[in-house]
mmCIF file as gemmi writes it, N, C-alpha and C atoms, coordinates in Angstrom:
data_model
loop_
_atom_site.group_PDB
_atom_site.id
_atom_site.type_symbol
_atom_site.label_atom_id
_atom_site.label_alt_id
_atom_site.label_comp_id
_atom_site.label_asym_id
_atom_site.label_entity_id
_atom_site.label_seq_id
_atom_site.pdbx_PDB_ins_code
_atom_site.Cartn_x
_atom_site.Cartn_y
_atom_site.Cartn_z
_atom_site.occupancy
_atom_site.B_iso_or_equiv
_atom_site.pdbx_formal_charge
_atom_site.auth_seq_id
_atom_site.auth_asym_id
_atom_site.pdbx_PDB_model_num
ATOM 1 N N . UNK Axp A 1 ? -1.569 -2.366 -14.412 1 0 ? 1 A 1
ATOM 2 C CA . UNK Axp A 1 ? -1.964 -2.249 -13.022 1 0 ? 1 A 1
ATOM 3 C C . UNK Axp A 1 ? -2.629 -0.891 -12.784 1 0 ? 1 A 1
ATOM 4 N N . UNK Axp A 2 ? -3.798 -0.631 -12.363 1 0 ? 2 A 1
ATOM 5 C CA . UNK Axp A 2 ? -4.146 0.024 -11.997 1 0 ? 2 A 1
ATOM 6 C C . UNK Axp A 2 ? -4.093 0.849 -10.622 1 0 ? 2 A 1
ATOM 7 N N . UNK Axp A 3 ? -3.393 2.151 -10.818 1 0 ? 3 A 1
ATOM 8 C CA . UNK Axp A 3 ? -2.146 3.15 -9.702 1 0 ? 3 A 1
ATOM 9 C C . UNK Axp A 3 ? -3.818 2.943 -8.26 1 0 ? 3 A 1
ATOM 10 N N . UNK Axp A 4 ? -4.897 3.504 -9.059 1 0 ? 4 A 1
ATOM 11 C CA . UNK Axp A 4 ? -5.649 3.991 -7.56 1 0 ? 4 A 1
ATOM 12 C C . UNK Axp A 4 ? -6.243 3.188 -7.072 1 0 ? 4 A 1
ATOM 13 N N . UNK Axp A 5 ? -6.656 1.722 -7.742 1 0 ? 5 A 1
ATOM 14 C CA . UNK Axp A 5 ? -6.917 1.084 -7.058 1 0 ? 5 A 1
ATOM 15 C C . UNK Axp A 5 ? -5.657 0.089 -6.037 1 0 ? 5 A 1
ATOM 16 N N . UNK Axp A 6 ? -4.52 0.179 -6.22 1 0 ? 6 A 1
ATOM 17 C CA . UNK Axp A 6 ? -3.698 -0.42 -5.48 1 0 ? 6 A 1
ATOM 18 C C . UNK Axp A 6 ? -3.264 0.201 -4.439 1 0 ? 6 A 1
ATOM 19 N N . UNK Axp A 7 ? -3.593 2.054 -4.247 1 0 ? 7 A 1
ATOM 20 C CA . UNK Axp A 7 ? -3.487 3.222 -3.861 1 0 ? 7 A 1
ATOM 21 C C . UNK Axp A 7 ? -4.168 2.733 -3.152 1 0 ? 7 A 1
ATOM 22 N N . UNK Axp A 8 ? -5.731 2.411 -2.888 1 0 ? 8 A 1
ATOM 23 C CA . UNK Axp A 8 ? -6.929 2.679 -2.438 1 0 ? 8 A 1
ATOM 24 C C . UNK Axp A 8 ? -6.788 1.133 -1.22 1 0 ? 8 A 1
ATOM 25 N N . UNK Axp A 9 ? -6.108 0.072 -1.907 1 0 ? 9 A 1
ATOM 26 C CA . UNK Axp A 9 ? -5.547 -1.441 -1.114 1 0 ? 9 A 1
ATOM 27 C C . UNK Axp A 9 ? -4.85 -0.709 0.019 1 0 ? 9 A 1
ATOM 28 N N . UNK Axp A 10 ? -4.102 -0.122 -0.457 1 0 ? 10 A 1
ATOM 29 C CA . UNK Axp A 10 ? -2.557 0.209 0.934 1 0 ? 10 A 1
ATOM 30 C C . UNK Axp A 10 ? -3.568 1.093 1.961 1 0 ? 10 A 1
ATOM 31 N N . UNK Axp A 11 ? -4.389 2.02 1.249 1 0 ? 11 A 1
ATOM 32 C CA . UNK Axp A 11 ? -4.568 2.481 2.088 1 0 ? 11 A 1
ATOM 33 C C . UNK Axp A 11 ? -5.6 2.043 3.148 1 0 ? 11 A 1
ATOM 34 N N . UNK Axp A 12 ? -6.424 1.156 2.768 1 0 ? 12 A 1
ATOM 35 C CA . UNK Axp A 12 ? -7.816 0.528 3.501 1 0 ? 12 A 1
ATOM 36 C C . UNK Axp A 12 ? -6.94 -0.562 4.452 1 0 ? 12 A 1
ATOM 37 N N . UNK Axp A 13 ? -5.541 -0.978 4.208 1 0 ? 13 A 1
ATOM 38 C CA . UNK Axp A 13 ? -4.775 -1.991 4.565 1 0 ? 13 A 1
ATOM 39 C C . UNK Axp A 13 ? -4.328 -1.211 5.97 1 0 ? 13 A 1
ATOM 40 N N . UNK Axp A 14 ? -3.773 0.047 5.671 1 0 ? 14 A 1
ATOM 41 C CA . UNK Axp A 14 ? -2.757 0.608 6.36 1 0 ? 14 A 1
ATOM 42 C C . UNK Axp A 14 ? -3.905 1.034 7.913 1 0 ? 14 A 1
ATOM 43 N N . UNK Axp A 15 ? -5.185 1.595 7.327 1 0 ? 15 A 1
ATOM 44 C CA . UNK Axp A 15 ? -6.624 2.238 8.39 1 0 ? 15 A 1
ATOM 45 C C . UNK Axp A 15 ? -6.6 0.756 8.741 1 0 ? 15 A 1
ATOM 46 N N . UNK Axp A 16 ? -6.838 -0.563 8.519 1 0 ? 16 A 1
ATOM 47 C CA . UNK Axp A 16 ? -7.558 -1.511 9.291 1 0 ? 16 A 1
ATOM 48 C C . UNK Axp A 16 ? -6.508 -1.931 10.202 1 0 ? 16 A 1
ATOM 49 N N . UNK Axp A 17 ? -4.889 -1.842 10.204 1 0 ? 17 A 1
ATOM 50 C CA . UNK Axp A 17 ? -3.982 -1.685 10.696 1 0 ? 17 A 1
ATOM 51 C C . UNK Axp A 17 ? -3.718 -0.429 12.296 1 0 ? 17 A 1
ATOM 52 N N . UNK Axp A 18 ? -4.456 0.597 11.936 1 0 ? 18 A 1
ATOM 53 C CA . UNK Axp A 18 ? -4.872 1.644 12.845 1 0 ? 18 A 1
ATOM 54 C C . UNK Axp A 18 ? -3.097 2.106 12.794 1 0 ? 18 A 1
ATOM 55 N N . UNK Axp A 19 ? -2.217 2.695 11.461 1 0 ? 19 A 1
ATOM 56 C CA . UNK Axp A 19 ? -1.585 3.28 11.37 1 0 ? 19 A 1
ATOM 57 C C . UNK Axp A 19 ? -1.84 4.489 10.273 1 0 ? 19 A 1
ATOM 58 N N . UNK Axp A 20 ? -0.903 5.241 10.577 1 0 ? 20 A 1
ATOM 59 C CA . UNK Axp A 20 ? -0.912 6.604 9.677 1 0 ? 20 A 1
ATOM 60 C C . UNK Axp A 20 ? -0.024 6.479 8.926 1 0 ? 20 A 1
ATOM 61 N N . UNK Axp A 21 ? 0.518 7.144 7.955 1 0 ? 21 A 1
ATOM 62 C CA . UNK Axp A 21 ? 1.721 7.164 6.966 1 0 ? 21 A 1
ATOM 63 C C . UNK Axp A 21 ? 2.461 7.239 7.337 1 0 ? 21 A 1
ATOM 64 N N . UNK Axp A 22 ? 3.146 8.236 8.303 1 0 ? 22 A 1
ATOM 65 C CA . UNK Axp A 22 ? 3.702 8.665 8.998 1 0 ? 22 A 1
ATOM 66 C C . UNK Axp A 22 ? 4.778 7.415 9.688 1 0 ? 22 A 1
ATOM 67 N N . UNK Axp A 23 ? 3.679 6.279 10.224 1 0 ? 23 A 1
ATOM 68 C CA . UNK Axp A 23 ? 4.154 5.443 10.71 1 0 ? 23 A 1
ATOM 69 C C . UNK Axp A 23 ? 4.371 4.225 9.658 1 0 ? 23 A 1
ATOM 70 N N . UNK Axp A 24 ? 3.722 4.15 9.121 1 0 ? 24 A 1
ATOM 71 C CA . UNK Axp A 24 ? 3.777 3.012 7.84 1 0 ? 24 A 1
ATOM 72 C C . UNK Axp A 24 ? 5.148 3.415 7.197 1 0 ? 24 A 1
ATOM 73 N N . UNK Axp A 25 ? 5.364 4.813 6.698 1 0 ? 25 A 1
ATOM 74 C CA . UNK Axp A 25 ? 6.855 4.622 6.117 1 0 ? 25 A 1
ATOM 75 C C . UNK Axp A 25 ? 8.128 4.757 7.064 1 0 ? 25 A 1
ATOM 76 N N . UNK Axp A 26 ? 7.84 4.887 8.341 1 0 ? 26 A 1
ATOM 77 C CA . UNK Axp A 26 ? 9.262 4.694 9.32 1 0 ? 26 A 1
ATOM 78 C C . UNK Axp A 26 ? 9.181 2.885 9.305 1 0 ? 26 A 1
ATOM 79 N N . UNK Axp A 27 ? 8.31 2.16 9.454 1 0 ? 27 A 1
ATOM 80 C CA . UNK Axp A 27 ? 8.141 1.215 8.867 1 0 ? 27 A 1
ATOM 81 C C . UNK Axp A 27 ? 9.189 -0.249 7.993 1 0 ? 27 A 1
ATOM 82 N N . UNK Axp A 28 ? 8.859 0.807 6.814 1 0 ? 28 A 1
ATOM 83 C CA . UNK Axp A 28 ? 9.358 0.211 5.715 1 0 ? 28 A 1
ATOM 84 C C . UNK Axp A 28 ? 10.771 1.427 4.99 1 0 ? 28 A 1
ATOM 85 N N . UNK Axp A 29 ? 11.118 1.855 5.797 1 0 ? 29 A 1
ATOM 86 C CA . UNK Axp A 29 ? 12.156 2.671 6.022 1 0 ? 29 A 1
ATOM 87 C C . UNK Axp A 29 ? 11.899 3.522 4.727 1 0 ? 29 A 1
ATOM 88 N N . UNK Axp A 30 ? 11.233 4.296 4.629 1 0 ? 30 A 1
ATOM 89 C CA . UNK Axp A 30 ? 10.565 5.458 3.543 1 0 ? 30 A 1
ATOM 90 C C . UNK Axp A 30 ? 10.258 7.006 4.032 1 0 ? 30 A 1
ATOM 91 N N . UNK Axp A 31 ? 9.527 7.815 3.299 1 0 ? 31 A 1
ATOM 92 C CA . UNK Axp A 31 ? 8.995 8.737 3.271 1 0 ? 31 A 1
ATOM 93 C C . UNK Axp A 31 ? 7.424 8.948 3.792 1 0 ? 31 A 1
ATOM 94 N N . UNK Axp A 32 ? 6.739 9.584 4.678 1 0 ? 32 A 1
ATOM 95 C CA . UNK Axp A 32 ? 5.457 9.792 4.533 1 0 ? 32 A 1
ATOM 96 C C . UNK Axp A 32 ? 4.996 10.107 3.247 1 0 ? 32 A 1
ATOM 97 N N . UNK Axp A 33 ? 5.812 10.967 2.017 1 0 ? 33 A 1
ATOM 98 C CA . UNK Axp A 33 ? 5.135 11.265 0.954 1 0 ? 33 A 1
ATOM 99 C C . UNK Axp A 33 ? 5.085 10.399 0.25 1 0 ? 33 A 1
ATOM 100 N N . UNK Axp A 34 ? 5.778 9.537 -0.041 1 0 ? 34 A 1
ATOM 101 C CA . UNK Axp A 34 ? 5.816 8.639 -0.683 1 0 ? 34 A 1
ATOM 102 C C . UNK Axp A 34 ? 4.944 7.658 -0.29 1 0 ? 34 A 1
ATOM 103 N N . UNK Axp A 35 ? 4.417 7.632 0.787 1 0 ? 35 A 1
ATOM 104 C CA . UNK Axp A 35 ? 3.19 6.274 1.128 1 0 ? 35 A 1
ATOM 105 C C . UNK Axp A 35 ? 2.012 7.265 0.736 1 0 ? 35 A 1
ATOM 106 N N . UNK Axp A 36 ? 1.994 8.56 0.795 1 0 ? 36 A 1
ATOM 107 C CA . UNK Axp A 36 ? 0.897 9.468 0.31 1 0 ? 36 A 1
ATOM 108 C C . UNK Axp A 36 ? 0.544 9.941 -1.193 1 0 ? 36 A 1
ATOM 109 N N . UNK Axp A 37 ? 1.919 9.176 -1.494 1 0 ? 37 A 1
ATOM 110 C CA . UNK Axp A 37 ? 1.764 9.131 -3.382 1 0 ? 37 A 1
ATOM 111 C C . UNK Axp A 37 ? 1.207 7.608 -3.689 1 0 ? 37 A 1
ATOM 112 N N . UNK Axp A 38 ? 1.947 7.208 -3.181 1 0 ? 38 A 1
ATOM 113 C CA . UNK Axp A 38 ? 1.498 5.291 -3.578 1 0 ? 38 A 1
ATOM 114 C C . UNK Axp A 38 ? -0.149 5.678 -3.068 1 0 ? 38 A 1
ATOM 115 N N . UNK Axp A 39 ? -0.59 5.977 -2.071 1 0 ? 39 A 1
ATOM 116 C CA . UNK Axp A 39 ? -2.308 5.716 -1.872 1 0 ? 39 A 1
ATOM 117 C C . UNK Axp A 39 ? -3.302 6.8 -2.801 1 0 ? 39 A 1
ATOM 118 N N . UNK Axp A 40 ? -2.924 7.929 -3.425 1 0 ? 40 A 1
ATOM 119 C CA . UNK Axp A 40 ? -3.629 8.45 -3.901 1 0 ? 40 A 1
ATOM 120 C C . UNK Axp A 40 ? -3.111 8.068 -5.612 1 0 ? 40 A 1
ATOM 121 N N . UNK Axp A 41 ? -2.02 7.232 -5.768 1 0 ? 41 A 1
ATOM 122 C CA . UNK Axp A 41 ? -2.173 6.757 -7.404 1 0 ? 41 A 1
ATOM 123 C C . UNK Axp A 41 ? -1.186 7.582 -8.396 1 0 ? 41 A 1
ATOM 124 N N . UNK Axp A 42 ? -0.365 8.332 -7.532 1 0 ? 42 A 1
ATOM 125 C CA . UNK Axp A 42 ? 0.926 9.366 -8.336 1 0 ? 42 A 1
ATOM 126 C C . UNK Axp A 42 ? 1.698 8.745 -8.557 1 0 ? 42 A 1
ATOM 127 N N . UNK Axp A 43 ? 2.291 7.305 -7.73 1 0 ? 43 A 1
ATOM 128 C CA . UNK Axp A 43 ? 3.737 6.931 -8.13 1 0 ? 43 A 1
ATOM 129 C C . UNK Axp A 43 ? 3.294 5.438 -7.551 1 0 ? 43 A 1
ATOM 130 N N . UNK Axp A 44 ? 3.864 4.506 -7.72 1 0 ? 44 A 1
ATOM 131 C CA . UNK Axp A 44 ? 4.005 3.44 -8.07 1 0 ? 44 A 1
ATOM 132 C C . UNK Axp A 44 ? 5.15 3.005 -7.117 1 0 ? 44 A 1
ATOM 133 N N . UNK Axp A 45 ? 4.775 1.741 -5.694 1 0 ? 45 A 1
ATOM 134 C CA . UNK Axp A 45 ? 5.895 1.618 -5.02 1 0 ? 45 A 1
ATOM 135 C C . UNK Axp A 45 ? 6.783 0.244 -6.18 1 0 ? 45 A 1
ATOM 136 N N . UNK Axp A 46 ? 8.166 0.202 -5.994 1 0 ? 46 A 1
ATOM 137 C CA . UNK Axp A 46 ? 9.056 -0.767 -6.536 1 0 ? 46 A 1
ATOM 138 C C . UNK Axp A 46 ? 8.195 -2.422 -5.746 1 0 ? 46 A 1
ATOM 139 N N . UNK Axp A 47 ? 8.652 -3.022 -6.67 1 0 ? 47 A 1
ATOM 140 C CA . UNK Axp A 47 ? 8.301 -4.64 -5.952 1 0 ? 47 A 1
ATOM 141 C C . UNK Axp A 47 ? 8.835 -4.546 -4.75 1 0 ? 47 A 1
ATOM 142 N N . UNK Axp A 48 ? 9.812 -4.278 -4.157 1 0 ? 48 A 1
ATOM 143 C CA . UNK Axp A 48 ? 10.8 -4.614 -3.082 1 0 ? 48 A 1
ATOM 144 C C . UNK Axp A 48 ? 9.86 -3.627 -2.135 1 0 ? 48 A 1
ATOM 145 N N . UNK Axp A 49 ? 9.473 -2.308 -2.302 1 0 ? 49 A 1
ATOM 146 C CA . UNK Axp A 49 ? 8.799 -1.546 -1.345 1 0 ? 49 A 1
ATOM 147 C C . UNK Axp A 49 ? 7.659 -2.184 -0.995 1 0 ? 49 A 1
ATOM 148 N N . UNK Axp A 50 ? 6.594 -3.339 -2.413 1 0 ? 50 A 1
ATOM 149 C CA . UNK Axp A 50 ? 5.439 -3.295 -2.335 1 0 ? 50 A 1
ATOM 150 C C . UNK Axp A 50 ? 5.681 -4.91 -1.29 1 0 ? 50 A 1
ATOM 151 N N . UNK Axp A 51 ? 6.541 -5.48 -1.374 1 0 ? 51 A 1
ATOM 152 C CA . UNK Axp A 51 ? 6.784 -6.343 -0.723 1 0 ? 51 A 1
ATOM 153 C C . UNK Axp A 51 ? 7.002 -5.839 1.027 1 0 ? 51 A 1
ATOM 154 N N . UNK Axp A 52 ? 7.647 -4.779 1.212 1 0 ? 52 A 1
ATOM 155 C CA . UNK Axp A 52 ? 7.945 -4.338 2.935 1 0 ? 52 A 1
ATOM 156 C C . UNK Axp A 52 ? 6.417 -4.275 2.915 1 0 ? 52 A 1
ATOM 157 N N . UNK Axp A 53 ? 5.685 -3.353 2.392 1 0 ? 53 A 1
ATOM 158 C CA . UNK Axp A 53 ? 4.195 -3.264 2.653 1 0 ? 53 A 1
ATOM 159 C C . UNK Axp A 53 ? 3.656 -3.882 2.99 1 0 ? 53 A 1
ATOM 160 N N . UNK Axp A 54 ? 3.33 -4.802 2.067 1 0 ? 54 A 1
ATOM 161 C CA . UNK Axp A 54 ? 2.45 -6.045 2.67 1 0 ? 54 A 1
ATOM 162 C C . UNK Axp A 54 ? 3.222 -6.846 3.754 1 0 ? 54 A 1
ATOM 163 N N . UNK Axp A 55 ? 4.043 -6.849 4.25 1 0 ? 55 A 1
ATOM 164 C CA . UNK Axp A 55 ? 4.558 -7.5 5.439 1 0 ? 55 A 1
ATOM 165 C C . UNK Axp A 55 ? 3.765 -7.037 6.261 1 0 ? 55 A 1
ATOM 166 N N . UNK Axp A 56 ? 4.327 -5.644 6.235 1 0 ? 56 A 1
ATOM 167 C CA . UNK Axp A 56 ? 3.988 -4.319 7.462 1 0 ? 56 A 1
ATOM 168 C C . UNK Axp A 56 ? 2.463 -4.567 7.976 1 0 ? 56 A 1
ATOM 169 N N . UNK Axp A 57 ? 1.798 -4.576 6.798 1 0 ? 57 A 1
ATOM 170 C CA . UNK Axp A 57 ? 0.263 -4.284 6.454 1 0 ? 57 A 1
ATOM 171 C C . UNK Axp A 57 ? -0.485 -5.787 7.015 1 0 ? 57 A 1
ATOM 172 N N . UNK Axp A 58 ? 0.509 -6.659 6.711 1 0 ? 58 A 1
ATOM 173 C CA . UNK Axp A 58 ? -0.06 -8.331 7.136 1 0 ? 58 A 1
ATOM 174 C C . UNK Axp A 58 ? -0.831 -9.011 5.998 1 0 ? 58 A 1
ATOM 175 N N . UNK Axp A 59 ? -0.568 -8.623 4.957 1 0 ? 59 A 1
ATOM 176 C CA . UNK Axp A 59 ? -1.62 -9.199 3.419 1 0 ? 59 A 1
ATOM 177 C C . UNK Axp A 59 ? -0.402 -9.564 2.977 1 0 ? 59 A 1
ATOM 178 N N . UNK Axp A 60 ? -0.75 -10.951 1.731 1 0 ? 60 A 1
ATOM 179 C CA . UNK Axp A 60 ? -0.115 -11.076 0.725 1 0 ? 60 A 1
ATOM 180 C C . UNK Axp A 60 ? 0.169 -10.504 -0.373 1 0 ? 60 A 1
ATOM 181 N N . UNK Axp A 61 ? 1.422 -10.446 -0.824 1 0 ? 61 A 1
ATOM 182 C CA . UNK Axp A 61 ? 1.473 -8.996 -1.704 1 0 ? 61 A 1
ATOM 183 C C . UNK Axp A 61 ? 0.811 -9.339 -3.299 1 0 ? 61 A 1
ATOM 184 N N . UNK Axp A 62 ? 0.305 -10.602 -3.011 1 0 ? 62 A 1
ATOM 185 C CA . UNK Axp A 62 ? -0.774 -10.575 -4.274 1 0 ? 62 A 1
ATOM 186 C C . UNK Axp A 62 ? -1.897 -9.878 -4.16 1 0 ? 62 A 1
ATOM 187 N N . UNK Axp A 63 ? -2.162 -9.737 -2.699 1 0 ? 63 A 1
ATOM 188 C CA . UNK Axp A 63 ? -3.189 -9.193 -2.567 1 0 ? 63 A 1
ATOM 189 C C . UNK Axp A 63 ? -3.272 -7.355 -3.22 1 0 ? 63 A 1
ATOM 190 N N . UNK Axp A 64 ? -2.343 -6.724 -3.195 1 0 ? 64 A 1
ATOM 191 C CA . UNK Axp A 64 ? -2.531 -5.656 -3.577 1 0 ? 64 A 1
ATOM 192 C C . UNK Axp A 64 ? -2.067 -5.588 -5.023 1 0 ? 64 A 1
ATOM 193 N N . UNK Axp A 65 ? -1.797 -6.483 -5.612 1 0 ? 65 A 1
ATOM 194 C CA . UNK Axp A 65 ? -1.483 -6.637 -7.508 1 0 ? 65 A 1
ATOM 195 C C . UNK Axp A 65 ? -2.971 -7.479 -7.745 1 0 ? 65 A 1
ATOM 196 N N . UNK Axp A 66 ? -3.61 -8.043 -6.963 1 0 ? 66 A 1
ATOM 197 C CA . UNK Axp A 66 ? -4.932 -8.639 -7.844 1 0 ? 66 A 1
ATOM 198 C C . UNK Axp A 66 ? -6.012 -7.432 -8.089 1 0 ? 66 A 1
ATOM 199 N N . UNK Axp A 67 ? -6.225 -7.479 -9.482 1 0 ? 67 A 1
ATOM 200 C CA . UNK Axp A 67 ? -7.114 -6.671 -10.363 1 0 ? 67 A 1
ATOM 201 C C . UNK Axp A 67 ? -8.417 -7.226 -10.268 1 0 ? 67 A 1
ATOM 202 N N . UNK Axp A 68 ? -8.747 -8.079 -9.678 1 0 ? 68 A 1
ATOM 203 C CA . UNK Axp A 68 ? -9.899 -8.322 -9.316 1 0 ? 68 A 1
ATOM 204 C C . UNK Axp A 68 ? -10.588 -8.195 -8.456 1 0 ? 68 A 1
ATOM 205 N N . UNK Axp A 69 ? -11.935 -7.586 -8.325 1 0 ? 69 A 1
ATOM 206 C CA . UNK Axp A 69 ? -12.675 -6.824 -7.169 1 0 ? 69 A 1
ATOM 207 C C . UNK Axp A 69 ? -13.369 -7.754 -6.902 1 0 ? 69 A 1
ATOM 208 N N . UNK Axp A 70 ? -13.528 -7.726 -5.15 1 0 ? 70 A 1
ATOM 209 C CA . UNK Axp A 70 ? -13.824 -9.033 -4.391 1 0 ? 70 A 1
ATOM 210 C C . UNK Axp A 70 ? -15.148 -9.021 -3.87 1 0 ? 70 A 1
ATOM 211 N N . UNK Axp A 71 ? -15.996 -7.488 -4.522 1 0 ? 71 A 1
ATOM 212 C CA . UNK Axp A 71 ? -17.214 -7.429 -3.986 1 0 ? 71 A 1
ATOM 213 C C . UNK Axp A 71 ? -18.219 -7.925 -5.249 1 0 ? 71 A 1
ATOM 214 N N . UNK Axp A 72 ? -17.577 -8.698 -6.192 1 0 ? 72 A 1
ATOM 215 C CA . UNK Axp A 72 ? -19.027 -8.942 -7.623 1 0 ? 72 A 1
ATOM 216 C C . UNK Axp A 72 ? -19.646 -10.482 -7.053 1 0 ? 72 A 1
């Protein structure tokens, strides 16, 4: 799995959402740093986190594990 592009999902997920980290991890009962590590590609959320996410976020959480880019 590739960290920045799944980094780069949460985060285009979280802006079209019109939230900040801040609010995304009170959320999913977390850390701001930790939603600021998951989007720039340092750490890797658990299934169970990547699952609150995509709730939060409103995508399927395949959507942020598919390795395939939707603009070819």
């Amino acid at each position: 799995m590739d960290r920045q592009k799944l980094g780069k999902k949460i985060k285009l997920a979280r802006i079209e959402l019109d939230l900040n980290q801040t609010q995304l991890a009170k959320k999913i009962n977390a850390k701001q740093k930790s939603i600021s590590r998951y989007e720039t590609g340092t750490s890797l959320p658990s299934i169970e986190t990547l699952v609150k996410i995509a709730k939060i976020l409103k995508k399927p959480a395949g959507y942020f594990l598919d390795e395939q880019e939707k603009e070819e």
